[in-house]
C-alpha positions as CSV (number, residue, x, y, z in Angstrom):
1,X,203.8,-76.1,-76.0
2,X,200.5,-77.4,-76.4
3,X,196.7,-75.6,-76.2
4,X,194.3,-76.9,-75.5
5,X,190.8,-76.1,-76.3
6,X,188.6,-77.6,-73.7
7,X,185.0,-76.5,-75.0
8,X,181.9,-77.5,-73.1
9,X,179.8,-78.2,-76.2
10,X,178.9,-77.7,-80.3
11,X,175.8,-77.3,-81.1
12,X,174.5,-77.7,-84.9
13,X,171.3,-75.4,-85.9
14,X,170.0,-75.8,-89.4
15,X,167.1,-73.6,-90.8
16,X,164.6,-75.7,-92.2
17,X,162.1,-73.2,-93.5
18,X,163.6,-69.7,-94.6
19,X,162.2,-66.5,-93.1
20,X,161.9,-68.4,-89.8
21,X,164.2,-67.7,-87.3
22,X,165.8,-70.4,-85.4
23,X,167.3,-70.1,-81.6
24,X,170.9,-71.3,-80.7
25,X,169.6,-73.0,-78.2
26,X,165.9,-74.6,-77.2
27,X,166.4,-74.0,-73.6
28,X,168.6,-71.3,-71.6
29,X,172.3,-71.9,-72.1
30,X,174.8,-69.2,-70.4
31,X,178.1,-69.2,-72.3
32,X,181.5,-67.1,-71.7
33,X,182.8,-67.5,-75.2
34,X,181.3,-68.5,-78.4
35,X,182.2,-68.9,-81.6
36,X,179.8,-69.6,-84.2
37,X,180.8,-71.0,-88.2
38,X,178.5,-70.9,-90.9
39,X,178.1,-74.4,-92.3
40,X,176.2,-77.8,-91.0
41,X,177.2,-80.9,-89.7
42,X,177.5,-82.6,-93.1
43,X,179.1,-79.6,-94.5
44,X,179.0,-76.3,-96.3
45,X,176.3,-74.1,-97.1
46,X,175.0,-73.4,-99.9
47,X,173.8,-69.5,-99.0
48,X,174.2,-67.1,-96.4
49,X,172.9,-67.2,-92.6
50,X,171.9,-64.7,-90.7
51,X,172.5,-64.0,-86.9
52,X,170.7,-61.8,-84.7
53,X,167.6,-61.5,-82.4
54,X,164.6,-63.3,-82.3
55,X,163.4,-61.0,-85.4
56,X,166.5,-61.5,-87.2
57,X,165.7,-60.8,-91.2
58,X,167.8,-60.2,-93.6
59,X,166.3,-57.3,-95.1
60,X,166.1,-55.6,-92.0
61,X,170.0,-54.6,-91.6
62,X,169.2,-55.7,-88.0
63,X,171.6,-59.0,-88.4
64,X,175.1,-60.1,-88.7
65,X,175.2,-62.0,-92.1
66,X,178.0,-64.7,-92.6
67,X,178.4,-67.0,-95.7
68,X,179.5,-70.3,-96.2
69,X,182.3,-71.0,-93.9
70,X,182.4,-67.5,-92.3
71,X,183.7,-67.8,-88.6
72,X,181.7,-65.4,-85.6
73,X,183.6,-65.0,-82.5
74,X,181.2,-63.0,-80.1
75,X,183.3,-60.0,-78.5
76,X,182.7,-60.7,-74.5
77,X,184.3,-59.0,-71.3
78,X,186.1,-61.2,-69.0
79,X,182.6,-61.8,-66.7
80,X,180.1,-61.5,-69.9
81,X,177.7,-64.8,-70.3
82,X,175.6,-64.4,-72.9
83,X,172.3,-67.0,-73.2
84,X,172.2,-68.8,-76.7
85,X,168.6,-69.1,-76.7
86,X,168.4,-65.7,-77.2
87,X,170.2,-66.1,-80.6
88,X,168.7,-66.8,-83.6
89,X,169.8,-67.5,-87.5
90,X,168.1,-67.3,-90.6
91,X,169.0,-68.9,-93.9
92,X,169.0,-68.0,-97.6
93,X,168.5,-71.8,-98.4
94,X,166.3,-74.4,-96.1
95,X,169.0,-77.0,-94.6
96,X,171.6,-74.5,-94.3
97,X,172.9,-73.7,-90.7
98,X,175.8,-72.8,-88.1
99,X,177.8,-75.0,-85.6
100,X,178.0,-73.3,-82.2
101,X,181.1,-73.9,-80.0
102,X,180.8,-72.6,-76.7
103,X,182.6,-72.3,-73.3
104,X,180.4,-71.9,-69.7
């Protein structure tokens, strides 16, 4: 039997200056699952990233920190959408990043 995983889009978000956050998304974008890996679209990162809010700091405790190749799957209910431009990551090292999978 075969599965299929029929995901709407990826979406690749690299941190270009460290300390400033980065959203998922530039514009809203509702999803009903996500799953988010820690490593860009021309491979793995060299440090951590951090996942959180729009203040999202690694000293802070107030983020989900993931090293290179860590795999996120958000926890949602059946009816859950969450908007990815109100996540945001952080990196250790400028040009490190996440690929974003996600299902509307």
């Amino acid at each position: 039997m075969a599965i299929f995983l029929n995901f709407k889009q990826v979406i690749t978000k690299t941190v270009s200056t460290p300390g400033t956050a980065v959203a998922l998304a530039s514009s809203d974008t509702y999803a009903k699952r996500v799953v988010i890996q820690a490593g860009k679209a021309n491979g793995a990162n060299t440090g951590s990233v951090y996942l959180g809010d729009s203040s999202v700091d690694k000293d802070n405790n107030k983020c989900l920190e993931m090293s290179p190749g860590d795999v996120f799957v958000l926890p949602m209910g059946k009816d859950d959408e969450i908007n990815l431009a109100h996540l945001y990551i952080d990196a250790d090292n400028s040009g490190d990043g996440v690929r974003v999978l996600y299902w509307a």
